[in-house]
C-alpha positions in Angstrom: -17.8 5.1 1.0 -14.4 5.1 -0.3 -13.2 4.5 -3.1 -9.1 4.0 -5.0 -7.6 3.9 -7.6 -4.2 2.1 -7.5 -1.5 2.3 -10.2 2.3 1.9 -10.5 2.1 -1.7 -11.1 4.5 -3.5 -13.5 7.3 -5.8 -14.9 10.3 -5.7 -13.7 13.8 -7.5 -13.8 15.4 -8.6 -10.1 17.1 -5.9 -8.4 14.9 -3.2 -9.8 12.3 -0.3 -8.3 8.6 0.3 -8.5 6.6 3.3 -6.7 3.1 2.0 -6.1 0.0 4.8 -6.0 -3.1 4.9 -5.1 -5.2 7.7 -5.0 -8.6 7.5 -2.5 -12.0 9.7 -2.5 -15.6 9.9 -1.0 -14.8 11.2 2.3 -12.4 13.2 4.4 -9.1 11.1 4.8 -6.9 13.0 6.6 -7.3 10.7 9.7 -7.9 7.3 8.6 -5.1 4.7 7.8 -4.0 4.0 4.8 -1.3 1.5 3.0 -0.5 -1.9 1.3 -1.2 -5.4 1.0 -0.3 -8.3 -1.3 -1.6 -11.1 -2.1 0.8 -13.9 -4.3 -0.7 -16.8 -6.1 -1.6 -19.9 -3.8 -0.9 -17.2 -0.7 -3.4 -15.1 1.3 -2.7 -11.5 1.3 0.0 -10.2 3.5 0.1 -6.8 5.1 3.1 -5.0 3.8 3.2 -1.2 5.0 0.9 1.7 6.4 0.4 4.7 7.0 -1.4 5.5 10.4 -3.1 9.1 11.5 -2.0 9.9 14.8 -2.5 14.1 16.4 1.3 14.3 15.6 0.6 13.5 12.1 1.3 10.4 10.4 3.3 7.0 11.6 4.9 4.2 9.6 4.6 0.5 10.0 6.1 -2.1 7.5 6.0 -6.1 7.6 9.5 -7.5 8.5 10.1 -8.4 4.7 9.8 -5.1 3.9 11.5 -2.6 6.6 14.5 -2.2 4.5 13.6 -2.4 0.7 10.2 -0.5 1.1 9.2 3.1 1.6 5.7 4.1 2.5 4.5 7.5 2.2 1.4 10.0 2.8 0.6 13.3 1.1 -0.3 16.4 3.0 -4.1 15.9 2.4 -4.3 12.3 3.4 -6.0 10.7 0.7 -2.9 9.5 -1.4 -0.1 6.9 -0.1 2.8 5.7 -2.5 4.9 3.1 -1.8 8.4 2.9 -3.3 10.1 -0.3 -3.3 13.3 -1.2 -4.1 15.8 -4.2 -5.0 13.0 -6.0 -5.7 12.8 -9.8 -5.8 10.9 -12.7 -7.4 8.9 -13.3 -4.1 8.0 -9.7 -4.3 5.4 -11.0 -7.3 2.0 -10.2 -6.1 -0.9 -8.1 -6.7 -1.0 -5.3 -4.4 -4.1 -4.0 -2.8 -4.3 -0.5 -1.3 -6.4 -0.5 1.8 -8.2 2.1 3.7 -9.2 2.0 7.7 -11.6 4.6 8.8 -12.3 4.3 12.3 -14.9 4.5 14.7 -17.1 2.3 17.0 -17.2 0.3 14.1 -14.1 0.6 12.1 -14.9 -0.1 8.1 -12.0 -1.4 5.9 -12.0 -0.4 2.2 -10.2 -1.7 -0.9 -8.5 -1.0 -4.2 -8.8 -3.0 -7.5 -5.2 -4.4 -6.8 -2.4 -3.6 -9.3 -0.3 -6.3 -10.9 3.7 -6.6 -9.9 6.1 -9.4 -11.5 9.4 -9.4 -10.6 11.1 -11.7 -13.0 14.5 -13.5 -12.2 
């Protein structure tokens, strides 16, 4: 079982930055996926960005909405991902769930506690 701990959540003015963490334990992580979701009020949650294991080493994907303001990232061991993001926007208010994919014959999704952002106008 895994389990995170997200932080990095906050209030900020239009225009400004946050870097997102979340820190995951319980089992060897080096080669699952790992990344962001968000989930605004009335809205279902929306992949943002993640972080995929390949044997090269790790591979990027980002939602449309965030290819250019976003940055996901991976540490060496695999079991933290940060996201920075930047020029942030009033649509950008969400909470933002860290999400863990271990695969296998039957692949098992894990999530964090979700951390908080406002972006006020």
């Amino acid at each position: 079982q895994v389990q995170m701990v997200e932080s990095g959540g906050g209030v900020v003015q239009a225009g400004g930055s946050l870097r997102l963490s979340c820190v995951a334990s319980g089992r060897t992580l080096v080669n699952v996926d790992m990344g962001w979701y968000r989930q605004a009020p009335g809205k279902e949650r929306e992949f943002v960005a993640m972080t995929r294991w390949t044997c090269r080493g790790y591979t990027s994907d980002y939602d449309d909405f965030a290819k250019d303001r976003f940055t996901i990232s991976r540490d060496n061991a695999g079991n933290a991902t940060y996201l920075e993001m930047n020029s942030l926007e009033p649509e950008d208010t969400a909470i933002y769930y860290c999400n863990v994919l271990v695969p296998g014959p039957v692949p098992v999704d894990s999530w964090g506690q979700g951390t908080q952002v406002t972006v006020s106008s």
